[in-house]
N, C-alpha and C positions, 0 to 999 in steps of 0.2 A: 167597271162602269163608274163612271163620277156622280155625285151625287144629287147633278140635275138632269141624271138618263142618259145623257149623251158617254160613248165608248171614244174614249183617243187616240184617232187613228193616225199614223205618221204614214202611210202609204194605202194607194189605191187601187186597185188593177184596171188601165184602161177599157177593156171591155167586158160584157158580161155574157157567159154561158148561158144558153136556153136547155132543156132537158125535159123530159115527160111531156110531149108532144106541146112545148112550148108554157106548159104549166109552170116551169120553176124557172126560176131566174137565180144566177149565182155572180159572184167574182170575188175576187183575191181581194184581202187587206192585210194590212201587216198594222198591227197596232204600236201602238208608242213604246212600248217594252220590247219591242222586235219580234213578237211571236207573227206567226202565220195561220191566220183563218179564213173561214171562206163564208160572206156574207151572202144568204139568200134568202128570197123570197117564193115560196110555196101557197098557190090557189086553192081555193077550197076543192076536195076528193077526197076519196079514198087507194093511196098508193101503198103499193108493198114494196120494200127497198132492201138494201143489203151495205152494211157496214165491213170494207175491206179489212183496214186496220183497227180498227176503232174510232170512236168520238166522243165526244160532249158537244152535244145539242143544248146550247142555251135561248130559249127564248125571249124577242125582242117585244112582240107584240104578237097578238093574235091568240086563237083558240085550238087545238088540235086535242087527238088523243092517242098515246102510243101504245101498241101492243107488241110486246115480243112473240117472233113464230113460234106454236103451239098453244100460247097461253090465251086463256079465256075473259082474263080481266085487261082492262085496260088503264093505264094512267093520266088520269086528266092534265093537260101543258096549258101555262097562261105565264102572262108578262111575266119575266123573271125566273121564271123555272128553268134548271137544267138537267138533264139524264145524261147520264155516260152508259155508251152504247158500246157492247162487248166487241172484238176483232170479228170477225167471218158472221158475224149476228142479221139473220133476215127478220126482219117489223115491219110494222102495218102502223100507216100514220094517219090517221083518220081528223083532218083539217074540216075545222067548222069555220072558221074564219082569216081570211088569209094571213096564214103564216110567215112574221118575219125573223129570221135565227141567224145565230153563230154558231158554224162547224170548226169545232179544234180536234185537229190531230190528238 
């Protein structure tokens, strides 16, 4: 991220995925380094998810709180935070306000 917030993007995915009965919004970026992530937007709830491969979840904006399946604590996420999310890993994202993130492979 540069140091007036804004990320460098060199590509964009024309259109954007809906998901979670229309709660999340997602699509494809490719940033200026050529990686490949997937920019979305998540409504305030409570959703349970499941990480195939794994990730890193960086946060853009917003409030949520993450909980790994079985565990009882949870870790608070705000502007700038990121978690790296185990392969085959199911959590619990408990969004207080809508959540704007980067998913990297």
């Amino acid at each position: 991220m540069s140091m007036d917030g804004h990320i460098p993007v060199a590509a964009l995915g024309k259109g954007s995925r809906l998901s979670l009965e229309g709660r999340r919004s997602e699509r494809s970026v490719i940033l200026a380094d050529g990686s490949m992530h997937t920019l979305a937007l998540l409504h305030p709830g409570i959703y349970t998810l499941q990480s195939d491969a794994g990730e890193t979840l960086r946060v853009l904006a917003g409030l949520a709180y993450y909980r790994q399946s079985g565990s009882e604590s949870a870790q608070e996420l705000r502007e700038g935070d990121a978690i790296v999310i185990p392969p085959q890993q199911s959590y619990q994202l408990e969004v207080v306000e809508a959540l704007d993130y980067l998913l990297t492979p």
